[in-house]
C-alpha positions in Angstrom: 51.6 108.7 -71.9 54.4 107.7 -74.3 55.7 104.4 -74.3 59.5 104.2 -73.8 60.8 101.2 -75.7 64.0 99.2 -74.7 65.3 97.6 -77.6 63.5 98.5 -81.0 60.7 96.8 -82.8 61.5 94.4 -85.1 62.5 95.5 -88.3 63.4 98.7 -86.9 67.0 99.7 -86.4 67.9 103.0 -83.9 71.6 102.5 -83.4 74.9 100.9 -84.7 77.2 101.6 -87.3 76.0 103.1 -90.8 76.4 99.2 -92.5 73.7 97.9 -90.5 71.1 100.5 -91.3 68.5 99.5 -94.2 67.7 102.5 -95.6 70.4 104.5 -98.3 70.8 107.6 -97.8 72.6 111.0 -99.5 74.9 111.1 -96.7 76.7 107.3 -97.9 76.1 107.7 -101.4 79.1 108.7 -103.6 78.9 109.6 -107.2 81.6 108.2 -109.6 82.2 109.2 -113.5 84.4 106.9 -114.3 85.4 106.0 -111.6 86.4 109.5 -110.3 84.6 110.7 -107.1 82.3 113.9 -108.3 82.6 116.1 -105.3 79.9 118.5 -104.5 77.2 116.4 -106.0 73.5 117.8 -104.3 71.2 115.3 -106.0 71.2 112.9 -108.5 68.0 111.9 -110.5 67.3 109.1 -113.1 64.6 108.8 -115.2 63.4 105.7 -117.7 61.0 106.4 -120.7 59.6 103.3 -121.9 58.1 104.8 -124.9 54.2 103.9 -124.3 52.1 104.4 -126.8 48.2 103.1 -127.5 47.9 100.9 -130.1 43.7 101.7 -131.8 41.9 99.0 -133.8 39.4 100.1 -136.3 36.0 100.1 -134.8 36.4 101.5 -131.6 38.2 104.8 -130.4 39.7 102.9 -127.2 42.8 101.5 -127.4 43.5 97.9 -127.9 46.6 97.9 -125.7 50.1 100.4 -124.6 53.2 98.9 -125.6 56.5 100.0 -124.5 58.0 101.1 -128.0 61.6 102.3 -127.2 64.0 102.6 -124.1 65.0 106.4 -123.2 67.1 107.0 -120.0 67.9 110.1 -118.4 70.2 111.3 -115.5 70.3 114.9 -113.8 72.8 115.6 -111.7 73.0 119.1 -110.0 75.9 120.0 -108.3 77.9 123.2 -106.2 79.1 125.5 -108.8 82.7 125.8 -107.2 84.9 129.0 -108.6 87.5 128.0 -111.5 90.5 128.0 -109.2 89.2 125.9 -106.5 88.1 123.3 -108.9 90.2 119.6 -108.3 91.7 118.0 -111.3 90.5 114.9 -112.0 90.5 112.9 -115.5 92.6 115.5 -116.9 89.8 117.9 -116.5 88.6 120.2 -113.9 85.5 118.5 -111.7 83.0 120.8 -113.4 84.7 120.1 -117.0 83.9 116.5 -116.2 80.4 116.4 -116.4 81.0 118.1 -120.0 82.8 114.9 -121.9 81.9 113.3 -124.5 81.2 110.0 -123.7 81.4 108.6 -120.1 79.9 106.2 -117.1 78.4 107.5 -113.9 78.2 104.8 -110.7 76.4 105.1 -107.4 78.5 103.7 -104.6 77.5 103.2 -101.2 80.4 104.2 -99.2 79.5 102.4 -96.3 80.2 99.1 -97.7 82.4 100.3 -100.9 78.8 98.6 -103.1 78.1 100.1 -106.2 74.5 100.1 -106.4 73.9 101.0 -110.1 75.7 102.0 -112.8 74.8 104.5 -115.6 76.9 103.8 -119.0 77.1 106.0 -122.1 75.9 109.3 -120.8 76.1 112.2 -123.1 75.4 115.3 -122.5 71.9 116.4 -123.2 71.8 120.4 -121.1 73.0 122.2 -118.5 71.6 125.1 -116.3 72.9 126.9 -113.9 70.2 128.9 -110.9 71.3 131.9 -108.8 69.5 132.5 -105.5 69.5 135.0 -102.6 71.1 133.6 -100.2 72.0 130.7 -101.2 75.1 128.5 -103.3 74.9 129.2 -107.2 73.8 125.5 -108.2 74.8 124.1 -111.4 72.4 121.2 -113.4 73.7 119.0 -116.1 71.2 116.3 -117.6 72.5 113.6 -120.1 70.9 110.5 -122.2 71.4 107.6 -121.0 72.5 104.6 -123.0 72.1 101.8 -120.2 71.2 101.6 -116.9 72.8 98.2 -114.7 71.1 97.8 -111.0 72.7 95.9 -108.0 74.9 93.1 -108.3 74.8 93.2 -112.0 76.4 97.0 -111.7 79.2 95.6 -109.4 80.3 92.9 -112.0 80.0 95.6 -114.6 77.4 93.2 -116.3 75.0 94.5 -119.0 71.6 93.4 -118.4 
């Protein structure tokens, strides 16, 4: 028989506003490049390369030890593809030309408390894809180097790490 539980277990949250839930999720995260809202946004994913590499000594073939050589960030973002005429201005650009400029910044914010929770800066573009599937919206993937990444509070002051 299950058990039916009154108030929830500690640590545990199963009602109240979307502010007093621990857990982010896609449905209060808000993309930003600079500073614009990206609409349409389906997934966001960052990646760090630290550059690893095994360092051999001369008498054995095992390696001594992996150091981290160089940094290499990477963010994907795939997105709606939205037709031309339906596409919002922002930045002097259409949404979709956005993602296409030179030089720019891309911030997480959690809407439920207006936080930015990390802060991407100097993104260039790197590729982009596009995939068409039966029954489904044409989805569009853009993927950009990364010049620094800022996490938490330091992303809210704008602070470089």
């Amino acid at each position: 028989m299950a058990q039916i539980l009154l108030t929830a277990p500690p640590g545990r949250t199963v009602r109240g506003q979307v502010q007093d839930f621990k857990t982010e999720t896609g449905n209060i995260v808000e993309i930003l490049v600079n500073g614009v809202a990206v609409g349409r946004a389906t997934d966001l994913n960052f990646e760090e390369n630290y550059g690893t590499n095994p360092l051999h000594e001369i008498g054995t073939m095992m390696p001594a030890e992996f150091p981290p050589t160089q940094w290499a960030g990477t963010l994907r973002i795939g997105r709606y593809a939205l037709r031309q005429e339906l596409v919002a201005k922002a930045l002097g650009a259409a949404s979709e030309e956005v993602l296409r400029l030179p030089i720019f910044d891309v911030q997480v914010r959690n809407r439920a408390d207006n936080r930015i929770v990390e802060t991407f800066q100097g993104c260039v573009p790197a590729t982009r894809s596009k995939t068409i599937r039966v029954g489904a919206a044409v989805q569009r993937n853009h993927t950009f180097h990364v010049t620094d990444y800022i996490e938490g509070d330091a992303a809210a002051a704008g602070q470089v790490r």
